[in-house]
KEKE-3310 file (N, C-alpha, C; in steps of 0.2 Angstrom, whole numbers, plus 5000, padded with zeros to 4 digits):
npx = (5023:5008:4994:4975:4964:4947:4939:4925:4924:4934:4924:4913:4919:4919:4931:4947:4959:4973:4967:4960:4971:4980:4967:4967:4979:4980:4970:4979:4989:4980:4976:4988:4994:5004:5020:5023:5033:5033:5021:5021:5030:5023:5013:5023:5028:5034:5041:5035:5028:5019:5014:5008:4997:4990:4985:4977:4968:4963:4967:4976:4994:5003:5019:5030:5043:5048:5046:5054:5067:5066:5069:5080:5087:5084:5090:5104:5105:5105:5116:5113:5114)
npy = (5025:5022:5014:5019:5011:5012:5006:5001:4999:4987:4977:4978:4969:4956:4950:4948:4960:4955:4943:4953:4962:4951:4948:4960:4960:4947:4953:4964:4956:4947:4956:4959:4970:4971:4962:4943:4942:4953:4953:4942:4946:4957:4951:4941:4931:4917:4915:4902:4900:4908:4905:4893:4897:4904:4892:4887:4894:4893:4901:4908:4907:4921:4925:4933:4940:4950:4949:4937:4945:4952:4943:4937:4948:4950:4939:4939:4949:4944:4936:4924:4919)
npz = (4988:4996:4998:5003:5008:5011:5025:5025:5012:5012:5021:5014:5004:5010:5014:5019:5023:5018:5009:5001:4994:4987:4979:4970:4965:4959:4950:4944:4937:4930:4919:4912:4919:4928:4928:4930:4941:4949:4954:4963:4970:4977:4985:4993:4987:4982:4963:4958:4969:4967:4954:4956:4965:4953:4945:4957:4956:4943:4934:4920:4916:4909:4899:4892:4883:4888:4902:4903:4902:4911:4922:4920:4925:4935:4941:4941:4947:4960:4958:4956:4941)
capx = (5016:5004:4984:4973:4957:4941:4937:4920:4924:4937:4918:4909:4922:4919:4938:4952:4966:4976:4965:4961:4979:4978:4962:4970:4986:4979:4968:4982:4992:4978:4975:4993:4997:5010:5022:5023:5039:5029:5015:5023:5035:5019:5012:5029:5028:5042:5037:5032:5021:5012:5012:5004:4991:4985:4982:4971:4963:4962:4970:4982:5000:5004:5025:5033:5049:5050:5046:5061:5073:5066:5068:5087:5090:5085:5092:5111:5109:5106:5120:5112:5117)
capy = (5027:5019:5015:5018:5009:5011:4999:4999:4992:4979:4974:4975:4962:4950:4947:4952:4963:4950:4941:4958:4964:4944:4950:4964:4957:4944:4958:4967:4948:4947:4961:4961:4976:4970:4953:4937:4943:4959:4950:4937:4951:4960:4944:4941:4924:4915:4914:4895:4900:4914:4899:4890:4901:4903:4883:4883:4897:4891:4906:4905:4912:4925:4926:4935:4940:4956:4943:4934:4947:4955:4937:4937:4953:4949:4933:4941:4955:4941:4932:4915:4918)
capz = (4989:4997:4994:5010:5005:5017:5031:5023:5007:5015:5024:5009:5001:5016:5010:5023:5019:5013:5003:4996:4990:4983:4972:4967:4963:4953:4945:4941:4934:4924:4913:4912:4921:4932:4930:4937:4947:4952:4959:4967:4977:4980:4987:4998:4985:4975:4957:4959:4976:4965:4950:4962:4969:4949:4944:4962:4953:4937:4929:4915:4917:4904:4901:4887:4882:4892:4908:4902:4904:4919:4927:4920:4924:4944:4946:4939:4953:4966:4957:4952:4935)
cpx = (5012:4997:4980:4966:4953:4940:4930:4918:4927:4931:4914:4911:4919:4927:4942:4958:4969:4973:4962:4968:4979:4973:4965:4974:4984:4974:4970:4987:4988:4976:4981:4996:5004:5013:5021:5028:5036:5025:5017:5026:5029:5014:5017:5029:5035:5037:5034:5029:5016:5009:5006:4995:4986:4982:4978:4966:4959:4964:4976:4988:5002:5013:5027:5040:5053:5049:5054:5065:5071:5068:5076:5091:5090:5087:5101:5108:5107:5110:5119:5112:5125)
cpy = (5021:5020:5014:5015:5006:5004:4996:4996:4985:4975:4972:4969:4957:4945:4951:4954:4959:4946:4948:4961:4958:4945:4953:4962:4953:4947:4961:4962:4949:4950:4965:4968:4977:4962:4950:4938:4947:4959:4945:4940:4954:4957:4941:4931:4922:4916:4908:4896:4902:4907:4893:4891:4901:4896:4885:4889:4899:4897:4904:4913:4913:4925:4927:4939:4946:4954:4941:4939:4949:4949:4936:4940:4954:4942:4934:4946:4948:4938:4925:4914:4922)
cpz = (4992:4997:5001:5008:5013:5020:5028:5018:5008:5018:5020:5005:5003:5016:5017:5019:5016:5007:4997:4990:4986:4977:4970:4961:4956:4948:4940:4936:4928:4917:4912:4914:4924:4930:4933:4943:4950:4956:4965:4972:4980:4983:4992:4995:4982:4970:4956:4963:4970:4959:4952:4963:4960:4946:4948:4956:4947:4932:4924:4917:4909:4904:4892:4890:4885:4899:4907:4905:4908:4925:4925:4922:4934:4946:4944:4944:4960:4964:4957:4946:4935)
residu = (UNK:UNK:UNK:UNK:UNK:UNK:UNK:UNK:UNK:UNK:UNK:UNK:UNK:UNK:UNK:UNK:UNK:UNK:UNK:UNK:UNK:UNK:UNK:UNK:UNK:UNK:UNK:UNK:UNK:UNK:UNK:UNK:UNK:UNK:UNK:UNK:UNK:UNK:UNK:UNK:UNK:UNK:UNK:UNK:UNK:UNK:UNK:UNK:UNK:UNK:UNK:UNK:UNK:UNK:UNK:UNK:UNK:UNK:UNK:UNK:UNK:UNK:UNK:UNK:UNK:UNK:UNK:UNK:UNK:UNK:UNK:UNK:UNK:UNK:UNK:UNK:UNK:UNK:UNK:UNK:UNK)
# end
């Protein structure tokens, strides 16, 4: 699915597409809706980029136990464990 969002809110941001999906994303990050691996993909980030991107922003990285194994469970299908 995809989300078609108005050229007219894009303008009232004063944010470009990309820095929007960025808002978003870290919107979604923070009120734990989506993981750190989730945002990161949805970002085209590593998880170190995305780590990154929150320090400048001075956000805090949230990581619980259901992170862990989603981050176990994708680095055993690309076979780095």
């Amino acid at each position: 699915m995809s989300l078609l969002i108005p050229n007219e809110l894009v303008q009232a941001s004063g944010l470009s597409e990309a820095e929007l999906l960025q808002e978003l994303v870290l919107l979604l990050f923070q009120n734990e809706r989506i993981t750190l691996g989730s945002a990161s993909r949805f970002l085209g980030m590593t998880q170190l980029e995305f780590q990154a991107l929150l320090a400048e922003k001075n956000l805090c990285v949230h990581y619980d136990v259901d992170e862990l194994h989603e981050d176990v469970e994708n680095l055993q299908a690309l076979g780095l464990l």
